[in-house]
C-alpha positions, 0 to 999 in steps of 0.5 A: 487535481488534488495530492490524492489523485496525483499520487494514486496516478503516479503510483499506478504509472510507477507500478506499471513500468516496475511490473513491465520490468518484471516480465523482461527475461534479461538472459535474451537481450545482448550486452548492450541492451541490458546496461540500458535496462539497467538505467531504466531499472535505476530510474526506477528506483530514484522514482519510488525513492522521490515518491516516498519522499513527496518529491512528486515532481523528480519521481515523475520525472524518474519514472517518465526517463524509465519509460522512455528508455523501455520504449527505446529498446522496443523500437530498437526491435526487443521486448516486442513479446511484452506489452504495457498494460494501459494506465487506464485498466490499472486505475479502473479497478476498484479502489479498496481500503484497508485501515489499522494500526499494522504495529506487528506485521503478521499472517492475518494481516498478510491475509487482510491484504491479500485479500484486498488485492484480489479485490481491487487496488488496495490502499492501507490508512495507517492510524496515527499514533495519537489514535493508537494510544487511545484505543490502546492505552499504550504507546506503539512500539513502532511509530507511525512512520516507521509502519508506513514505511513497512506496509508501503513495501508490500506487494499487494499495498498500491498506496498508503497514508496516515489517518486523520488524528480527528476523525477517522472517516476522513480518509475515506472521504478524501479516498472516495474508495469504491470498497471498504474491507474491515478486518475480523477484529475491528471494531465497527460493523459494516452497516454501522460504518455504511451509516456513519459514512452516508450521515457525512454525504458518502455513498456508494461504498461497499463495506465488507467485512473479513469474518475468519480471523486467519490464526491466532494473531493479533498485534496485542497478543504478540506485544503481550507475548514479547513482554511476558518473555522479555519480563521472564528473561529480566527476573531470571538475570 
C-alpha cells in the first residue's frame, strides 16, 4: 500500500469519526459521558495534528482511541440515535481533484471547491513554488506550505499535496482521480489534458471544466490591487 492510499484512507477514518462527533447533542448526555467525549474529541484533534505532520502511525493510533471511546458510550447505552457511516461508502465516492496555486484565498475559489464537494471527494494539488514562479514570473507571497496548510483546513478539502516540480501530470497519475475539475481560468482544456493524460497510459478520467468564473477574483488582480494600494500609501507618506 502506497503513502497516497494510506492517507486517502486514514483521512476518510479521520473525517468520519469528526462528522460523527459532529452530530452528538452534548445537552442530553450526563456529566460523566461528556468528559469522555471530551477525551474522544482530544484524540481527535492529536490525530489530525500527527497527519498533518506525517506521523501516520500516532495519528491512527489517535484517531482509533477516539473511536473506541465513542463505542464505549454507545454500549454504555447513549448515542444509539447516531450511526457511523461505513468507511467504505466514504472511500466510494468519486475522487475528484482540484490543482492551483491557492496564493489568496477568495470567493471563486470557495466556489471551485464546493463545487468539487458536490462531486465527490475533493483533493486539491497545490503548485509548488518553483512552478509558481514560472508561470507567474514573481514570488508567491504565501509560500507553498503556508497555502497548503491554509486549503487543508477547508471544509470541503478531504486531502492535499504539493504538485510535482517536473511534471504536472504527476499527481494525477499517482491520485488515479476518477475526475478532474479545471478551473474557468486555467490554462489547459479538458480535451487537451484527457489527451495529455491518455499519451501517459491514464484513462478513464473525466475532466471537466468550471466555465463561469464566480466574481471578478483572481489571485493576480487582488496581488495587483494590495500593491497599487500599498504603492499608493508609500508615495503618499
Amino acid at each position: 500500500m502506497n503513502e497516497t492510499t494510506i492517507t486517502m484512507r486514514l483521512s476518510a477514518y479521520i473525517y468520519n469519526v469528526e462528522q460523527f462527533l459532529s452530530r452528538i447533542n452534548e445537552s442530553e448526555l450526563p456529566k460523566n459521558a461528556s468528559s469522555i467525549l471530551n477525551l474522544a474529541k482530544s484524540y481527535l484533534s492529536d490525530a489530525k495534528y500527527y497527519f498533518e505532520k506525517k506521523d501516520y502511525v500516532s495519528s491512527l493510533s489517535c484517531i482509533a482511541y477516539a473511536e473506541g471511546l465513542i463505542d464505549a458510550l454507545r454500549h454504555l447505552g447513549y448515542l444509539k440515535n447516531i450511526d457511523w457511516r461505513p468507511l467504505s461508502e466514504i472511500l466510494s465516492r468519486p475522487l475528484v481533484l482540484v490543482a492551483g496555486s491557492f496564493e489568496f484565498l477568495h470567493p471563486g475559489h470557495i466556489a471551485l471547491l464546493e463545487r468539487a464537494w458536490e462531486m465527490g471527494r475533493v483533493h486539491v494539488v497545490i503548485s509548488r513554488d518553483r512552478n509558481f514562479e514560472k508561470f507567474k514570473r514573481r514570488k508567491p507571497v504565501l509560500s507553498e506550505g503556508d497555502r497548503l496548510i491554509i486549503i487543508k483546513s477547508l471544509k470541503y478539502v478531504s486531502s492535499a499535496s504539493l504538485g510535482d516540480v517536473e511534471d504536472f501530470l504527476k499527481p494525477i497519475m499517482d491520485l488515479k482521480p476518477n475526475i478532474v475539475l479545471l478551473g474557468p481560468d486555467q490554462w489547459i482544456e479538458p480535451e487537451e489534458l484527457k489527451k495529455e493524460l491518455e499519451n501517459k497510459g491514464v484513462r478513464g478520467v473525466e475532466v471537466v471544466k468550471l466555465e463561469q468564473r464566480i466574481g471578478p477574483w483572481s489571485s493576480t488582480s487582488i496581488y495587483n490591487g494590495l500593491k497599487s494600494i500599498i504603492c499608493t500609501n508609500t508615495s503618499r507618506s
